[in-house]
DRENTORKOL-3810 file (N, C-alpha, C; in nm, 4 decimals):
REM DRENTORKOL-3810
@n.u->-1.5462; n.v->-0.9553; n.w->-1.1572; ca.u->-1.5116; ca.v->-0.8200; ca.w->-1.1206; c.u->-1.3785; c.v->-0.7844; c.w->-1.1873
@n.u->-1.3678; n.v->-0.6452; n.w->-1.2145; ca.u->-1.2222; ca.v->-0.6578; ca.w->-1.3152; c.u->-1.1402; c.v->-0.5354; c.w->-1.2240
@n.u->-1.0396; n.v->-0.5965; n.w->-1.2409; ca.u->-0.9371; ca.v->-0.5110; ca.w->-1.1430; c.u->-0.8620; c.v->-0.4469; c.w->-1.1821
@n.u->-0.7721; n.v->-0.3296; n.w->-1.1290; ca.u->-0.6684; ca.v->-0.2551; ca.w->-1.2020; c.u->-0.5664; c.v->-0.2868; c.w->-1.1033
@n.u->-0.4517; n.v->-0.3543; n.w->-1.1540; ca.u->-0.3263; ca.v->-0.3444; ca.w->-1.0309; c.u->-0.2451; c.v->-0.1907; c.w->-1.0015
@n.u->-0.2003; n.v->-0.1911; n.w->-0.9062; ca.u->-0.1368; ca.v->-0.0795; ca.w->-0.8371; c.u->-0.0222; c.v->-0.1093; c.w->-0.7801
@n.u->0.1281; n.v->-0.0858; n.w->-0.8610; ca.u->0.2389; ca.v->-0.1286; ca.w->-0.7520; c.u->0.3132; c.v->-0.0217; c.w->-0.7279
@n.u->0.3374; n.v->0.0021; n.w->-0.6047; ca.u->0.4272; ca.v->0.1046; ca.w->-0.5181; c.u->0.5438; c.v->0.0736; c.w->-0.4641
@n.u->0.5962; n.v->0.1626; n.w->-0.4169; ca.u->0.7688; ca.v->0.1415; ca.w->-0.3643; c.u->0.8276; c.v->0.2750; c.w->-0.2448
@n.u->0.8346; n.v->0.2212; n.w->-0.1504; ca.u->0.9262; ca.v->0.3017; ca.w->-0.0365; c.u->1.0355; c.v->0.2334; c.w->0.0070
@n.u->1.0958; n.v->0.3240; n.w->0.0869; ca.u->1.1853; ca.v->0.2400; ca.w->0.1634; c.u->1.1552; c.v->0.2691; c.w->0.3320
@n.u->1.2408; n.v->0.1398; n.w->0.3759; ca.u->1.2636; ca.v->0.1471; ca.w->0.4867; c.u->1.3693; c.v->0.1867; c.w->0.5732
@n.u->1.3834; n.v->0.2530; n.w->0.7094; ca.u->1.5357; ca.v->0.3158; ca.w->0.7105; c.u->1.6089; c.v->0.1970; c.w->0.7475
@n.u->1.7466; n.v->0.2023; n.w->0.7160; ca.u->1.8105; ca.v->0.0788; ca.w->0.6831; c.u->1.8949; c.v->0.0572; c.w->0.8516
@n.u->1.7761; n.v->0.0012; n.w->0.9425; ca.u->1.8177; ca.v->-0.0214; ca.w->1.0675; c.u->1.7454; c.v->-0.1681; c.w->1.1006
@n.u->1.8300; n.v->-0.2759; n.w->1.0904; ca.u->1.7699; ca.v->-0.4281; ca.w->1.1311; c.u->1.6717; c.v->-0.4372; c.w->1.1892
@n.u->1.6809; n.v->-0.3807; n.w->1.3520; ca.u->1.5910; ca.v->-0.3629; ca.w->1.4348; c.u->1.4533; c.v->-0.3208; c.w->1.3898
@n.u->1.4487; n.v->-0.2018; n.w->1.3320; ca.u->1.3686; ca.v->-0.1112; ca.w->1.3091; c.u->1.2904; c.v->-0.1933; c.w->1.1626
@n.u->1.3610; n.v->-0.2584; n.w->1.0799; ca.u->1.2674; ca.v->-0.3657; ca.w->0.9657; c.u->1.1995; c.v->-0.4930; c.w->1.0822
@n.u->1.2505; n.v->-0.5463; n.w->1.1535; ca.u->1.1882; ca.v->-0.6432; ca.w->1.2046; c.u->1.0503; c.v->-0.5880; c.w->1.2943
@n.u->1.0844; n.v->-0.4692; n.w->1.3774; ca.u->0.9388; ca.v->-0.4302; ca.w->1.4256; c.u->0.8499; c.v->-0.3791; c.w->1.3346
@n.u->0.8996; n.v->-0.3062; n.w->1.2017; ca.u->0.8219; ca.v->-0.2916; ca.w->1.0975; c.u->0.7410; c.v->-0.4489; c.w->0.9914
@n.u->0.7857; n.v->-0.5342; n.w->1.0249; ca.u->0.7884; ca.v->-0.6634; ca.w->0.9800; c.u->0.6927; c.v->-0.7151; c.w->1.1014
@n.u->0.7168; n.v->-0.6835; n.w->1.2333; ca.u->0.5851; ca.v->-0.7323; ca.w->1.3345; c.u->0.4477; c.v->-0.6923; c.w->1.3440
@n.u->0.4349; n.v->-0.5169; n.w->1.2891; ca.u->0.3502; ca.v->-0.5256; ca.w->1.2861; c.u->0.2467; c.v->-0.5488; c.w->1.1460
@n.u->0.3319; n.v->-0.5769; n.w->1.0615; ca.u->0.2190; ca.v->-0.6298; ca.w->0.9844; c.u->0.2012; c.v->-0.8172; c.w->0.9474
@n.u->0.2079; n.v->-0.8671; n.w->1.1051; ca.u->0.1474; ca.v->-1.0158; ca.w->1.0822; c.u->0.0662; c.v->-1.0090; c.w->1.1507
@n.u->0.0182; n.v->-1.1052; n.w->1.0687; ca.u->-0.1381; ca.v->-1.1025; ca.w->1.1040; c.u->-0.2090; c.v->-1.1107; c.w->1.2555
@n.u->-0.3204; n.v->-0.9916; n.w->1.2693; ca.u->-0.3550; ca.v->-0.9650; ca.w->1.4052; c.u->-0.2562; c.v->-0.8567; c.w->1.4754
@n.u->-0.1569; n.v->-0.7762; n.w->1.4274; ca.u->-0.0994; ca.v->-0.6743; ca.w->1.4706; c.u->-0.0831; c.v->-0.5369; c.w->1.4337
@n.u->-0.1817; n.v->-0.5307; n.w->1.3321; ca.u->-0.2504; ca.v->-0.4340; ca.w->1.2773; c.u->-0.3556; c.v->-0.3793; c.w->1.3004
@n.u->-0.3947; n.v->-0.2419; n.w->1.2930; ca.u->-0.5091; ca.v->-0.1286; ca.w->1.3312; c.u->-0.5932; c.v->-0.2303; c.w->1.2541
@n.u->-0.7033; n.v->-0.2660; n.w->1.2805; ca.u->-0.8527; ca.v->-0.3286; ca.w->1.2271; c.u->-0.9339; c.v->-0.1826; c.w->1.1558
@n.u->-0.8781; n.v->-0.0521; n.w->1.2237; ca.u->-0.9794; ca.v->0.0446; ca.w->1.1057; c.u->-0.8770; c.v->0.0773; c.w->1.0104
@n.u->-0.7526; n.v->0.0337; n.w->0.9634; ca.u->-0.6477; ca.v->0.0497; ca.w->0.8622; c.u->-0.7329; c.v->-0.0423; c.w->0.7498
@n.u->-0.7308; n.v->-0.1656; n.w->0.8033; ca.u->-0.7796; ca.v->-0.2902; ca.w->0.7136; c.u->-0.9184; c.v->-0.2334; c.w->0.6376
@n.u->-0.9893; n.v->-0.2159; n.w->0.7014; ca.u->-1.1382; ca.v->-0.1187; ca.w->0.7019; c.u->-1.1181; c.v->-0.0297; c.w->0.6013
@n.u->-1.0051; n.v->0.0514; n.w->0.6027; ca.u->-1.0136; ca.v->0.1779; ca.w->0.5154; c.u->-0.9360; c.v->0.1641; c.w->0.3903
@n.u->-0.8529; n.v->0.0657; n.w->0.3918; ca.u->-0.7645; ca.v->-0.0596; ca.w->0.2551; c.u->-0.9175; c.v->-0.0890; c.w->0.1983
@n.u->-0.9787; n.v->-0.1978; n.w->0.2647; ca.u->-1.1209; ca.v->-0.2617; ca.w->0.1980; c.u->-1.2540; c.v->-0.1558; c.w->0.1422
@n.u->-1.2617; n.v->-0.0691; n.w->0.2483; ca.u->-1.3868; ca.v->0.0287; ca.w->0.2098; c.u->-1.3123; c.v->0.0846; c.w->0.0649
@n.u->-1.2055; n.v->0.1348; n.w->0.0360; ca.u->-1.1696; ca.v->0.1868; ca.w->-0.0754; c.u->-1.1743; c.v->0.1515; c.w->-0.1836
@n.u->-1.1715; n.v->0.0253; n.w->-0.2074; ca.u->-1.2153; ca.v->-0.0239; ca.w->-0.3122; c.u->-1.1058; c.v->-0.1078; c.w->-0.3557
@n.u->-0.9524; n.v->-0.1159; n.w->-0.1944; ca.u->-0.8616; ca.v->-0.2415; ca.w->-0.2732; c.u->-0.9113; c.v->-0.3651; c.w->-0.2590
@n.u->-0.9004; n.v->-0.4517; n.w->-0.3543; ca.u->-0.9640; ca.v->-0.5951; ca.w->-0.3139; c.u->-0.8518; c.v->-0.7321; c.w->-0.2861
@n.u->-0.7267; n.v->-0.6570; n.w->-0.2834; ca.u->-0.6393; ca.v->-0.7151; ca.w->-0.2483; c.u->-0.5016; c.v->-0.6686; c.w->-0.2255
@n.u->-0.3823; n.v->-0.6579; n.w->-0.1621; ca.u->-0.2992; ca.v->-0.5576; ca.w->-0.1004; c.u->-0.1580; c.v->-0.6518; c.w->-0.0070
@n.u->-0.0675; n.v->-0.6859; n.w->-0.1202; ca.u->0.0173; ca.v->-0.7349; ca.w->-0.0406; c.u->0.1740; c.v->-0.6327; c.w->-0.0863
@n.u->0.2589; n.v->-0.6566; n.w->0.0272; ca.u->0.3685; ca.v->-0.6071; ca.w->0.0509; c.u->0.5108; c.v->-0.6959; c.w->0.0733
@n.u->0.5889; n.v->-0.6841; n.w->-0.0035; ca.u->0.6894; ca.v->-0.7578; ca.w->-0.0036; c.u->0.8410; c.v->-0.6654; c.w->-0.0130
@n.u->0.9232; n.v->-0.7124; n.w->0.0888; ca.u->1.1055; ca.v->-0.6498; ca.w->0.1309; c.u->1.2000; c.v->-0.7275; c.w->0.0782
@n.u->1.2480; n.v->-0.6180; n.w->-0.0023; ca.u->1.4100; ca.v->-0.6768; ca.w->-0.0182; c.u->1.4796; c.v->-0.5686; c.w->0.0383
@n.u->1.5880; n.v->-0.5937; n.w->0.1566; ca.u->1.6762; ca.v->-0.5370; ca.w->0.2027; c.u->1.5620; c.v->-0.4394; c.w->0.3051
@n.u->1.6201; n.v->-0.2959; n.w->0.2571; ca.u->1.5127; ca.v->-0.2038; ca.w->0.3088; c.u->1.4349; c.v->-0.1434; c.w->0.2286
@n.u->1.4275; n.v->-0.2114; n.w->0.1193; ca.u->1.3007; ca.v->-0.1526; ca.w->0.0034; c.u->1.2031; c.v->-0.2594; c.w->-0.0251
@n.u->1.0696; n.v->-0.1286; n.w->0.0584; ca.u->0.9238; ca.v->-0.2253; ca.w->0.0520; c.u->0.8645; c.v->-0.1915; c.w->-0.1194
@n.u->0.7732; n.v->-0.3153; n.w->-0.1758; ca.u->0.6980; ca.v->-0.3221; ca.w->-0.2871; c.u->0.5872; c.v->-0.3289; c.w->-0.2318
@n.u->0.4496; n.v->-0.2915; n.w->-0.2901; ca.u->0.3191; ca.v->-0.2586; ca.w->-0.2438; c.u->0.2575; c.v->-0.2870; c.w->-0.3737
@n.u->0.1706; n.v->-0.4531; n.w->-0.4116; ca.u->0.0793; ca.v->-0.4668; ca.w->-0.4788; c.u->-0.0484; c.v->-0.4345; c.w->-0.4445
@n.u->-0.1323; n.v->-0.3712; n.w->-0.4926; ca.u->-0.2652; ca.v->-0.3686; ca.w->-0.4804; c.u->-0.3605; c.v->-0.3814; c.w->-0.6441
@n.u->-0.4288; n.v->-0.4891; n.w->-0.6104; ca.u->-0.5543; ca.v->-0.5132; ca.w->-0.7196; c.u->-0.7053; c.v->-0.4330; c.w->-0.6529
@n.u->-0.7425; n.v->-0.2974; n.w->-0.7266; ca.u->-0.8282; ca.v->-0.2505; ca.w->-0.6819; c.u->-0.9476; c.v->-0.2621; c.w->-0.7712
@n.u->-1.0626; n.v->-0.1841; n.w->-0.7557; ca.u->-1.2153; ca.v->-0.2476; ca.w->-0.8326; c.u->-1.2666; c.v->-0.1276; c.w->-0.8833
@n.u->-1.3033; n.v->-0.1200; n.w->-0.9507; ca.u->-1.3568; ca.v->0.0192; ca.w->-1.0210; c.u->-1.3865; c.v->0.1254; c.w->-0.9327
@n.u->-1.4675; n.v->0.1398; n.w->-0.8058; ca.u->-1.4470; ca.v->0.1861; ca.w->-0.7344; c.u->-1.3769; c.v->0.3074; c.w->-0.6210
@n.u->-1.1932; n.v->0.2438; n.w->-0.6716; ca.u->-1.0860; ca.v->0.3054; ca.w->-0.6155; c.u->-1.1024; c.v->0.4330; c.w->-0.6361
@n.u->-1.0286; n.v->0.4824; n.w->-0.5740; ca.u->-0.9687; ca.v->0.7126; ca.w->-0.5861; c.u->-0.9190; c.v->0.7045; c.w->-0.5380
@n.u->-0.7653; n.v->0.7226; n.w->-0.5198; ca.u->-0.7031; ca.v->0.7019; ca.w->-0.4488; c.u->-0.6976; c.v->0.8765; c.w->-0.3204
@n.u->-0.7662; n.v->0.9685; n.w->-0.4228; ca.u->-0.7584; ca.v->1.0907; ca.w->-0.3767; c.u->-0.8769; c.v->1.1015; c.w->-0.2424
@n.u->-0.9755; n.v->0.9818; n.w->-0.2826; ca.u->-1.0970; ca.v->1.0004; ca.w->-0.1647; c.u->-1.0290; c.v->0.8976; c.w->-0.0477
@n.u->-0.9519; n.v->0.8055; n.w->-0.0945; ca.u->-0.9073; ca.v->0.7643; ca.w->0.0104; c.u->-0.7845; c.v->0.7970; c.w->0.0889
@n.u->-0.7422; n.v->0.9068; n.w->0.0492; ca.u->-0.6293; ca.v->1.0071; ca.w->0.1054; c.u->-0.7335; c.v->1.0740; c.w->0.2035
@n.u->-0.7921; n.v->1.1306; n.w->0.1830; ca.u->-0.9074; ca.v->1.2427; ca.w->0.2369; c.u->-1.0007; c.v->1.1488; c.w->0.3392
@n.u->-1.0479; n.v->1.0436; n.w->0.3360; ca.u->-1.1039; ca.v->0.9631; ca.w->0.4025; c.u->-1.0372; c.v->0.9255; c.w->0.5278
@n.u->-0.8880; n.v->0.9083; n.w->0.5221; ca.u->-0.7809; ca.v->0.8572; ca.w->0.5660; c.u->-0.7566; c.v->0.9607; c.w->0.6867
@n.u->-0.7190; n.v->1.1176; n.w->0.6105; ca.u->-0.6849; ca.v->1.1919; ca.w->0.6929; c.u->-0.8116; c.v->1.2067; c.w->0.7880
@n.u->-0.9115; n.v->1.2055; n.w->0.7669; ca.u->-1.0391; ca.v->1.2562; ca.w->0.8984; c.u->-1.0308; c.v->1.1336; c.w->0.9574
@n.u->-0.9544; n.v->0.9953; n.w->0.9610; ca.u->-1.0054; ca.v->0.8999; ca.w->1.0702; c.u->-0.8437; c.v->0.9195; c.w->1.1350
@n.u->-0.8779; n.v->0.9404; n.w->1.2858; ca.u->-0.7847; ca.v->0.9522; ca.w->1.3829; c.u->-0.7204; c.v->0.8054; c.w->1.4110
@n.u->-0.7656; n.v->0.6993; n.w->1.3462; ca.u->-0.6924; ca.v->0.5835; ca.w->1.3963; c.u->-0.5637; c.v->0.5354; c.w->1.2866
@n.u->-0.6125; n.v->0.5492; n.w->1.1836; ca.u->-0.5523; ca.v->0.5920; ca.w->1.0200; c.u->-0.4326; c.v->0.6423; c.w->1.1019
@n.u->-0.4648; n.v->0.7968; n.w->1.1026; ca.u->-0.3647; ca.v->0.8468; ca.w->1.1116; c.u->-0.2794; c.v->0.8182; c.w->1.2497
@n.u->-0.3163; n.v->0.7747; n.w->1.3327; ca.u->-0.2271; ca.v->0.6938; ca.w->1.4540; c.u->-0.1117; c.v->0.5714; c.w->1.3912
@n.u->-0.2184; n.v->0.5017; n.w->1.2431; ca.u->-0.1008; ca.v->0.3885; ca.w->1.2158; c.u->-0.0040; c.v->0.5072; c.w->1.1154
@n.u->-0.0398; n.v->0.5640; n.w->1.0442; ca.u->0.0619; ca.v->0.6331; ca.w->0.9799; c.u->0.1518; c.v->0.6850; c.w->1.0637
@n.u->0.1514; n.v->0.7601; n.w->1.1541; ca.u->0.2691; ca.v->0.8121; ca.w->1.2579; c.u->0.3448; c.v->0.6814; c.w->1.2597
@n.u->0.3012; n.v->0.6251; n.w->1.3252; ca.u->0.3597; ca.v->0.5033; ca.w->1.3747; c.u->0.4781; c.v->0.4199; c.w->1.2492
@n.u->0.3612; n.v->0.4370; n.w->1.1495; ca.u->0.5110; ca.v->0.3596; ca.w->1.0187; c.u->0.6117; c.v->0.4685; c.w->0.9884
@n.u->0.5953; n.v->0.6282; n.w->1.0287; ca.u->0.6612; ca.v->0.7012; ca.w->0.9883; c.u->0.8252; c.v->0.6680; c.w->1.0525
@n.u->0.7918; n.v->0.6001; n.w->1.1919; ca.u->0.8884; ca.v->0.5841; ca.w->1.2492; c.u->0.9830; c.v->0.4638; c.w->1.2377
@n.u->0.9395; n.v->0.4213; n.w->1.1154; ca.u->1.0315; ca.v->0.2995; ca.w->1.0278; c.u->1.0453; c.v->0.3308; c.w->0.8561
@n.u->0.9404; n.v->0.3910; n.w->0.8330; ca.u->0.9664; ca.v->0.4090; ca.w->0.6377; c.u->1.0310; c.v->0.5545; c.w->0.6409
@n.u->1.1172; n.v->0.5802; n.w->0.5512; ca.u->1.1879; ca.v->0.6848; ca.w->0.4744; c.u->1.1537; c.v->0.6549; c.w->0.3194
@n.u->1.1476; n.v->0.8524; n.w->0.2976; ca.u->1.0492; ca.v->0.8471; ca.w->0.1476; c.u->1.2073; c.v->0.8002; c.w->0.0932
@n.u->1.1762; n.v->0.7758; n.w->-0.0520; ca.u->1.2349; ca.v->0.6973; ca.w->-0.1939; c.u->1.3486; c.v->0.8800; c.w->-0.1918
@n.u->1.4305; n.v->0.8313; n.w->-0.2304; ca.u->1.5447; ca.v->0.9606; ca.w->-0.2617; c.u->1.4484; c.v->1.1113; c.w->-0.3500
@n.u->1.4163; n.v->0.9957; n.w->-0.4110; ca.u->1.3583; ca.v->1.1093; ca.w->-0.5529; c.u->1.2283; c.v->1.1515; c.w->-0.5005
@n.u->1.1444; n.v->1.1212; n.w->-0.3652; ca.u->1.0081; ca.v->1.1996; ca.w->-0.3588; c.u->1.0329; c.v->1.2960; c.w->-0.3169
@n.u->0.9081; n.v->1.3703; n.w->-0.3702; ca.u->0.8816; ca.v->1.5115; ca.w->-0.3314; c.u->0.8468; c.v->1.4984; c.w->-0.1435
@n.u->0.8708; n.v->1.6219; n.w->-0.0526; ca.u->0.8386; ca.v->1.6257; ca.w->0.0480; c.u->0.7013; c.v->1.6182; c.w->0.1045
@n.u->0.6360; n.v->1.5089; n.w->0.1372; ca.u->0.5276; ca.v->1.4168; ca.w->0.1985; c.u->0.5256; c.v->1.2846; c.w->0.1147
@n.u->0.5856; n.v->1.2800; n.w->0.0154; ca.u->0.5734; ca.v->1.0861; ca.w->-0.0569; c.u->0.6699; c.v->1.0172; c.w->0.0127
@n.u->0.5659; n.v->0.9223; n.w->0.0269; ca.u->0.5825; ca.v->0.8054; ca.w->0.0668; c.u->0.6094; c.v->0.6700; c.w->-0.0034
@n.u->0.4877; n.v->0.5939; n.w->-0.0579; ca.u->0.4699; ca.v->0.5348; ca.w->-0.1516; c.u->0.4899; c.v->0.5889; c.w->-0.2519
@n.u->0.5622; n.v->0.5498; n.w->-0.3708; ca.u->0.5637; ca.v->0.6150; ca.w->-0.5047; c.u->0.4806; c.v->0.4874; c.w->-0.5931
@n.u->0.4367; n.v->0.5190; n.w->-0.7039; ca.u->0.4120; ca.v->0.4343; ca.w->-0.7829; c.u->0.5238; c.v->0.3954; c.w->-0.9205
@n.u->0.5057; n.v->0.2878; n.w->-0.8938; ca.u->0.6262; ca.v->0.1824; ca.w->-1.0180; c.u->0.5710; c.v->0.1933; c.w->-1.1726
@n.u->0.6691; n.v->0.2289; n.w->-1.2146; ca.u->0.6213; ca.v->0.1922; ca.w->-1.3871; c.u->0.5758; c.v->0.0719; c.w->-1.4869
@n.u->0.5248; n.v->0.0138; n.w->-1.5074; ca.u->0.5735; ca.v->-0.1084; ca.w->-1.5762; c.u->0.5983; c.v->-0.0870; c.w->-1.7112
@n.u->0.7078; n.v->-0.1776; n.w->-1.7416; ca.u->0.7906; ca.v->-0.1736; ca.w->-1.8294; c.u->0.7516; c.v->-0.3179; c.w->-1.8876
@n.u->0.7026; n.v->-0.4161; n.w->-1.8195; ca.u->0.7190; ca.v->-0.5420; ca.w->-1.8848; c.u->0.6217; c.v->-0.6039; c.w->-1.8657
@n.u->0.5254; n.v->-0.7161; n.w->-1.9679; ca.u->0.3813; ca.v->-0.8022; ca.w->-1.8895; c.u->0.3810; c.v->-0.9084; c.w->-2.0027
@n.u->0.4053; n.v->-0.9969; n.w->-1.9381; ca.u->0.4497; ca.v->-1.1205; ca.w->-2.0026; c.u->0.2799; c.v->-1.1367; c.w->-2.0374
@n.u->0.1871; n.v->-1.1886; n.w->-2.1933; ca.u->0.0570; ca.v->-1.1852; ca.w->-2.1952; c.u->0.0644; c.v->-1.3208; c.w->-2.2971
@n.u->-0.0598; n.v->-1.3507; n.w->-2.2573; ca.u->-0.1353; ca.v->-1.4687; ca.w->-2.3706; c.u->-0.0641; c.v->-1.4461; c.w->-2.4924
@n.u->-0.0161; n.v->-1.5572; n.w->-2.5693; ca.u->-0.0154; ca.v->-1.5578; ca.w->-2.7108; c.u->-0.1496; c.v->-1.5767; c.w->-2.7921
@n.u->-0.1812; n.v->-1.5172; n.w->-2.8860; ca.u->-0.3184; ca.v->-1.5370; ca.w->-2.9435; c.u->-0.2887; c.v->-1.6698; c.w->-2.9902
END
């Protein structure tokens, strides 16, 4: 299966407290089960997140499949979706530079270390 990676970037508001309960709920088993559902139905086939300080990174390897626009739209009509989004709203702050509703931004790459022929 051939994948396209996807890396993103927010932040978090820069309150200890407020990273560690943001940090609780995503171990494992403390997460919405129709979040996971609507990550997988979309077509990511893999989706990890990693903090430095209060700035989250967001890998995702997705499958031909992906839109990210149907899974915006998919997202908004499920009421549980949008229960976990409230909920992170009350720990992530958008990136300085987004426009008003970004969240996640997407990263550039600049660099990919590849096979020598």
């Amino acid at each position: 299966m051939k994948t396209t990676r996807h890396c993103l970037a927010t932040d978090l508001k820069d309150n200890p407290e407020l990273i560690e309960k943001y940090k609780h709920y995503h171990q494992p088993g403390n997460g919405f089960p129709a979040v996971a559902k609507s990550i997988r139905d979309a077509g990511i086939v893999q989706m990890e997140i990693y903090l430095i300080n209060n700035r989250l990174f967001m890998i995702m390897d997705v499958d031909d499949s992906f839109d990210g626009a149907a899974k915006a739209k998919a997202d908004a009509s499920c009421p549980e979706v949008q229960r976990w989004e409230t909920l992170m709203w009350q720990f992530q702050q958008a990136l300085p530079w987004a426009k008003d509703g970004e969240k996640w931004l997407p990263m550039e790459e600049i660099f990919k270390l590849t096979e020598q022929p």
